[in-house]
N, C-alpha and C positions, 0 to 999 in steps of 0.2 A: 722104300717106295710104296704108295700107299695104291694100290691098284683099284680097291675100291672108289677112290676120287674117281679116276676117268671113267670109269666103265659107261659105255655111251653117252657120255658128256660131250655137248654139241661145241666144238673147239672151232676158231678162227682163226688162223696162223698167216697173217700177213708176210709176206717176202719167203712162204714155205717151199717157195723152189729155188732161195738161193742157198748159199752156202750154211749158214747156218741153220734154218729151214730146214734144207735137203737131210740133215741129220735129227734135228728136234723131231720130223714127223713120224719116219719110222718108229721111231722108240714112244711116241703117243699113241701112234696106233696099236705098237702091241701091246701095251698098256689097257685098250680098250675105247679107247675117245674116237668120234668122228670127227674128225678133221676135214676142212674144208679150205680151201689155198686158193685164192682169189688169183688169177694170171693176169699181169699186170698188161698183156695184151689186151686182155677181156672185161678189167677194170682197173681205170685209172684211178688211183684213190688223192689225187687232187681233185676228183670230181666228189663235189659233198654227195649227192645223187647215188655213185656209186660205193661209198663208204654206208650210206645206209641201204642199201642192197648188200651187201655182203654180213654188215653185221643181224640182219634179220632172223632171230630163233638161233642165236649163237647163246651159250653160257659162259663162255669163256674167250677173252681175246687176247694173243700172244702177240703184237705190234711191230715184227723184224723187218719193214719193209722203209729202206731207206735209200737215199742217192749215195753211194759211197764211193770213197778213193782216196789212193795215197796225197803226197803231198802236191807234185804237180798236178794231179789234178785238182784240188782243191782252189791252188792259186789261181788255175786258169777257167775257174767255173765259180767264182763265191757265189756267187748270185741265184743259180739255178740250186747249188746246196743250200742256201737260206730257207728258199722257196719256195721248191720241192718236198722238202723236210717238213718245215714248219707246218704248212697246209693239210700235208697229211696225216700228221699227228692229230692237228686239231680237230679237223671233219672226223677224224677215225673217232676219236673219245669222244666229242659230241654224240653223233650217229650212235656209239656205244650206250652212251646213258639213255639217251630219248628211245632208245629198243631195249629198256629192262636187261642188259646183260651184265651178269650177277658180278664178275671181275676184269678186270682191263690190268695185262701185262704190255710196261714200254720198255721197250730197251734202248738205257741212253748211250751216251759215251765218256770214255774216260779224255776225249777232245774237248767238254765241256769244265773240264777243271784249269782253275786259273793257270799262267802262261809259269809262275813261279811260285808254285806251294810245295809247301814242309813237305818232306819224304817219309817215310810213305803219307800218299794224301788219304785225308779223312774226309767223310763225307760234312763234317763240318764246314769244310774250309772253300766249298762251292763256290763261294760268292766274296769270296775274300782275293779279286782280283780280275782282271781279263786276261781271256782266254788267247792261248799262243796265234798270230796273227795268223799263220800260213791257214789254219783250218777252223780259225774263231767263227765265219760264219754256221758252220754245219754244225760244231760245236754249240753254240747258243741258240739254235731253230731247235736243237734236240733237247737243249736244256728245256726249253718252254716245254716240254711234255711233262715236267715236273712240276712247274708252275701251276699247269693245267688241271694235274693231279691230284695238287694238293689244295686248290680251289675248290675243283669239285666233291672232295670229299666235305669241304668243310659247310659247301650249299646243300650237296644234296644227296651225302652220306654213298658218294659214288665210290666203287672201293677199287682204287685204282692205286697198282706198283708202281716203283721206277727203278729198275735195276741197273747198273754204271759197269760194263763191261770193259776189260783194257780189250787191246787189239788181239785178236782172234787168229790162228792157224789151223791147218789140218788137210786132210783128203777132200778135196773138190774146191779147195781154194781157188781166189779169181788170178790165175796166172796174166792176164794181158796186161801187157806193159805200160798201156794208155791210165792204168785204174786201181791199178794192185799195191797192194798194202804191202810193207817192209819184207817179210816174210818170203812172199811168191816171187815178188818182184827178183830177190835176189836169189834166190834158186835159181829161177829160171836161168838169170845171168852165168850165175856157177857151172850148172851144164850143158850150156850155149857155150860157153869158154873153155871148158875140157875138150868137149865136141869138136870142137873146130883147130883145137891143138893154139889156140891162143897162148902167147907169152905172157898176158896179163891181162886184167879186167878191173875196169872204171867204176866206182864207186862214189856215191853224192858222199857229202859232208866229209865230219874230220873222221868219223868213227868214235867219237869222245859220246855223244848223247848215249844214254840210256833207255831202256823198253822193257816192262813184265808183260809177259806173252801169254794168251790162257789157249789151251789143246780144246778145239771143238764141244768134244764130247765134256769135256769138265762142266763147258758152259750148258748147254745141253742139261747136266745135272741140274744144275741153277736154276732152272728154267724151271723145270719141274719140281724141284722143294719149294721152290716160292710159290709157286702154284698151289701148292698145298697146302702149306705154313705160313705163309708171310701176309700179312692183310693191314699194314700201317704206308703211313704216305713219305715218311722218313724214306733216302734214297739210300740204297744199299751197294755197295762195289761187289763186284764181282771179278776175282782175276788168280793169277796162281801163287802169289806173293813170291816169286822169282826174277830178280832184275838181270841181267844184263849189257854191255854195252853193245854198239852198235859194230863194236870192233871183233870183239869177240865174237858176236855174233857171224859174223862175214867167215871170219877164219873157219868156226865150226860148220858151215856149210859147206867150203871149201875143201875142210878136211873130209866132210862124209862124201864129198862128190869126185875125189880124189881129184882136183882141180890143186896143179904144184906153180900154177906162174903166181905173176906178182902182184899185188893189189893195190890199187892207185885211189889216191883219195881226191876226189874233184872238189877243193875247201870251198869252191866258190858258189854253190850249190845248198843250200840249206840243211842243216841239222835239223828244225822242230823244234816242239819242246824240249830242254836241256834231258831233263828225266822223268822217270813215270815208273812210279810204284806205289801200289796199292796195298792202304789198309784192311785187311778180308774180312778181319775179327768179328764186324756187327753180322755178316754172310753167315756163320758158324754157328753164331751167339741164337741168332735169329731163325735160321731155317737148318742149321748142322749144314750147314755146305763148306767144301774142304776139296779143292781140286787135288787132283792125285795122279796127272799123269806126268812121270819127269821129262825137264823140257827137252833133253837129248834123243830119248825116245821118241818123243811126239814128234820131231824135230825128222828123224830116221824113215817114220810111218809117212810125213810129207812126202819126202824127195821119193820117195818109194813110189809113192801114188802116183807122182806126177809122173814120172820117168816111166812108167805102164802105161798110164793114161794117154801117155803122147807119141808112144811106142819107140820109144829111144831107148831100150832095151837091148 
């Protein structure tokens, strides 16, 4: 960790008060960066206006601010995730170039890779496909941030990232059931259903899809070696190279939440993309990034969190 970087380096952290956010800035700040977190109360960053007010006298822009959600949401919002996304990708790296800000960090998604690519996927293989329907629009509004990227590096020597995270867990995940990604969603379920002495809990799909899942703070790492180290427009994954099934998964939570009923599969329900794992190797090669938390553990520090947080203790 090179501390010399941040030391009063004037930092942008769009979406710094959500979930991932809420962990990246602590650890900039003690690193020595001023950070600045625009409140999406206070600025809309679909407004081009307000995307060049925030990035004013910034040196560095960290771009986490996105419309996000699991699979029903997605279904029942494409349009607002196209949007949303898109707009404010673009206004944000506009606004960034035209205010001299020396770097622009985006974070895409591992939702932007085709619906059926080789396992683990390569950063290669992008564009060799469409993206799984349930979440293709927020998926390709966020790919465009790469597009974006690697255009403006090549007009006007803009030196801007695109880092490809899988999907994300940890303490202060978005537990609401309207928006919550695989992870929270079914926690929550798990000690809703011990809680209540239920005989069993309902569960989408068959349990057959697969997920590699990255611990917050790993990504968080990420954040900041590329920061430091990574300055090419080649998109990079980011994730824990841990796969998964959707099955196993359920059961492991069940087991840490000591939930003994039965688990019912509702096939009618969507799966998603079949599987999803990530190639890390260029993350290592490129900036030494190497996630290190194991996913049981991380997994443990969740439920933990939540189960404090919500005082069902």
């Amino acid at each position: 960790m090179d501390n010399s970087f941040w030391e009063n380096r004037r930092v942008l952290v769009t979406g710094g008060a959500g979930f991932l956010g809420s962990h990246l800035v602590p650890k900039l700040k003690k690193l020595g960066a001023k950070v600045f977190i625009p409140l999406s109360k206070d600025y809309d960053l679909r407004d081009k206006k307000n995307c060049r007010k925030v990035v004013s006298g910034m040196e560095l822009v960290i771009h986490l601010a996105a419309k996000v959600g699991g699979i029903g949401f997605n279904r029942e919002h494409p349009g607002e995730m196209f949007y949303d996304n898109i707009v404010m990708g673009a206004h944000l790296m506009e606004e960034a170039r035209l205010a001299g800000v020396a770097k622009f960090i985006a974070l895409g998604t591992v939702c932007a890779y085709p619906k059926f690519t080789p396992v683990p996927f390569k950063e290669k293989d992008l564009w060799e496909g469409f993206p799984e329907e349930t979440n293709a629009p927020y998926g390709l509004a966020k790919k465009m941030l790469l597009v974006q990227s690697q255009a403006y590096r090549e007009q006007y020597d803009f030196n801007s990232i695109y880092l490809i995270p899988v999907n994300m867990y940890g303490p202060g995940d978005n537990f609401d059931p309207a928006s919550s990604h695989v992870i929270p969603a079914l926690i929550k379920k798990a000690v809703e259903a011990k809680l209540k002495g239920n005989s069993q809990m309902i569960v989408w799909g068959s349990g057959r899809a697969t997920r590699e899942f990255l611990y917050v703070d790993d990504c968080v790492q990420a954040i900041i070696l590329s920061a430091q180290k990574y300055n090419k427009s080649d998109p990079i994954n980011i994730g824990s190279h841990f796969e998964i099934s959707i099955k196993s998964l359920v059961e492991m939570i069940c087991d840490i939440v000591c939930f003994k009923g039965k688990i019912v599969w509702d096939k009618e329900k969507p799966d998603g993309q079949p599987r999803r794992k990530l190639d890390t190797s260029k993350a290592y090669k490129e900036f030494g990034f190497k996630a290190k938390t194991p996913f049981k553990e991380g997994l443990k520090k969740t439920i933990e969190w939540y189960i404090v947080s919500r005082h069902l203790d």
